[in-house]
BABADREN-993680 format. One record per residue (C-alpha): residue number from 1; z, y, x. Coordinates in Angstrom, 1 decimal, always signed. Layout:
r seq:NUM c3:Z c2:Y c1:X
...
This chain:
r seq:1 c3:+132.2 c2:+44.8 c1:+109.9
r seq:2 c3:+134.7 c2:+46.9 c1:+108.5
r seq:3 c3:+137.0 c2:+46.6 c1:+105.5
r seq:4 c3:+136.0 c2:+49.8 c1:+103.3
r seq:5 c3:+139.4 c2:+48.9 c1:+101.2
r seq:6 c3:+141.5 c2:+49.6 c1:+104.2
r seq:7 c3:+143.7 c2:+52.3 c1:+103.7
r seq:8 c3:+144.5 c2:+54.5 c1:+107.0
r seq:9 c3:+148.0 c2:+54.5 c1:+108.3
r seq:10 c3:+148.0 c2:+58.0 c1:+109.6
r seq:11 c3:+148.9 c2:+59.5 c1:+106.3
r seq:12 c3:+152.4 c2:+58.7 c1:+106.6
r seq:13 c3:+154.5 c2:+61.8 c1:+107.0
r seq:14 c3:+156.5 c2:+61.6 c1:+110.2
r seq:15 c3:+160.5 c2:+61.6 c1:+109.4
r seq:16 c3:+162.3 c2:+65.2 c1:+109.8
r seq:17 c3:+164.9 c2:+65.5 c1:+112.9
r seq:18 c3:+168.4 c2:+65.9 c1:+112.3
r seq:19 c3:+168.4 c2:+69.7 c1:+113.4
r seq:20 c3:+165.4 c2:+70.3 c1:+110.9
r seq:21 c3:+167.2 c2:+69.9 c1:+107.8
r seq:22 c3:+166.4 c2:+71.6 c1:+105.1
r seq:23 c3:+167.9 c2:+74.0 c1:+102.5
r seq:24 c3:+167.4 c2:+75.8 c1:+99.5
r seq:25 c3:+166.9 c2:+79.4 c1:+100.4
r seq:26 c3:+169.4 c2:+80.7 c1:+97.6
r seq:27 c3:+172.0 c2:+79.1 c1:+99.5
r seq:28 c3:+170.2 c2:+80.2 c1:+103.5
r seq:29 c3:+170.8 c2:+83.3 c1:+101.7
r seq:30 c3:+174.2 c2:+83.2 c1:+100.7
r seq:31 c3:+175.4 c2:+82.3 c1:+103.8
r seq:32 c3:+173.4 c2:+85.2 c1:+105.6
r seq:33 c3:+175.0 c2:+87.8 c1:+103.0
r seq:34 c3:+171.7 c2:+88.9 c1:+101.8
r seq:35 c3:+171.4 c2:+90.8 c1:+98.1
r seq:36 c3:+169.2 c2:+89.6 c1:+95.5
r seq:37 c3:+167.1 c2:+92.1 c1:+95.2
r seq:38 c3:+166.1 c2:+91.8 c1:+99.3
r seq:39 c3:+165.7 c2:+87.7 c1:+98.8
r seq:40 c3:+163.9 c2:+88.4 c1:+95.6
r seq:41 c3:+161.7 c2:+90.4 c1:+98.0
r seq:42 c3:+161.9 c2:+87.7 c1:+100.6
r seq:43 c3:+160.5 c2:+85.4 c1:+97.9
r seq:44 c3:+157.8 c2:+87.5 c1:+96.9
r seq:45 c3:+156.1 c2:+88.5 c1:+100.3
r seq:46 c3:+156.5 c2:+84.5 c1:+101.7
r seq:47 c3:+155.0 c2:+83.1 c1:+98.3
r seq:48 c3:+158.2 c2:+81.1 c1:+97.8
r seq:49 c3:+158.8 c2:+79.7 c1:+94.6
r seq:50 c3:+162.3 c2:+78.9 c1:+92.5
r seq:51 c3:+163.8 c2:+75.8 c1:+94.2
r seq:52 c3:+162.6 c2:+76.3 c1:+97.8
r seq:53 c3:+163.8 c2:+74.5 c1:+100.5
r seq:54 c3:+163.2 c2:+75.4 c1:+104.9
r seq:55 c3:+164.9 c2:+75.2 c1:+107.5
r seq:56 c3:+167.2 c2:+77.8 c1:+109.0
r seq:57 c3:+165.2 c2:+78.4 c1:+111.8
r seq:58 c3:+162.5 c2:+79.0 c1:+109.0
r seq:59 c3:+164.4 c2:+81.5 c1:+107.0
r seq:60 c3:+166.1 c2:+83.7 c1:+110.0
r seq:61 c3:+162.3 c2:+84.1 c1:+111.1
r seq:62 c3:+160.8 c2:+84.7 c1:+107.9
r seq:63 c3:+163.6 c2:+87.1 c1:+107.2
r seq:64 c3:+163.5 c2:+88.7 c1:+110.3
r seq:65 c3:+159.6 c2:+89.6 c1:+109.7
r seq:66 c3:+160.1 c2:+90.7 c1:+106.3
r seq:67 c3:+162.6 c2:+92.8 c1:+107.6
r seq:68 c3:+160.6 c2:+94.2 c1:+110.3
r seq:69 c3:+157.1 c2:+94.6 c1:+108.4
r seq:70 c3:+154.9 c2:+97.7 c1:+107.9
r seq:71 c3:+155.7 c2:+99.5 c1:+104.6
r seq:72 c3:+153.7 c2:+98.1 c1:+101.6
r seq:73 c3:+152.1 c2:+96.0 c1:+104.2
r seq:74 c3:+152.0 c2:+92.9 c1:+101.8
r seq:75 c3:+152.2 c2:+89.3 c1:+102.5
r seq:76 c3:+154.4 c2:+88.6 c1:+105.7
């Protein structure tokens, strides 16, 4: 029979690689020399809140399809 009060080990979140670090995206956007206004943009169409924090692979791709996106074509 079963223990029912077991609790399953599979919930453990894996631990990040060294090359997926991660960073705020004010400062991913700092470094990339992007305005305000186009990460306030950024933000917006990725549903990205204050505080934020992916990887730099993340942001380059995310930015790169914002940049690249249909006009007024919404969430990216």
């Amino acid at each position: 029979m079963k223990n029912k009060n077991r609790r399953p080990t599979a919930m453990v979140a894996p631990k990040p690689e060294a090359a997926e670090t991660l960073h705020p995206v004010t400062e991913l956007a700092e470094l990339s020399g992007l305005s305000r206004a186009h990460l306030a943009g950024l933000c917006r169409a990725k549903g990205w809140a204050e505080g934020k924090q992916v990887t730099a692979a993340e942001f380059t791709s995310a930015m790169d399809a914002f940049e690249n996106r249909p006009m007024g074509g919404g969430r990216i």
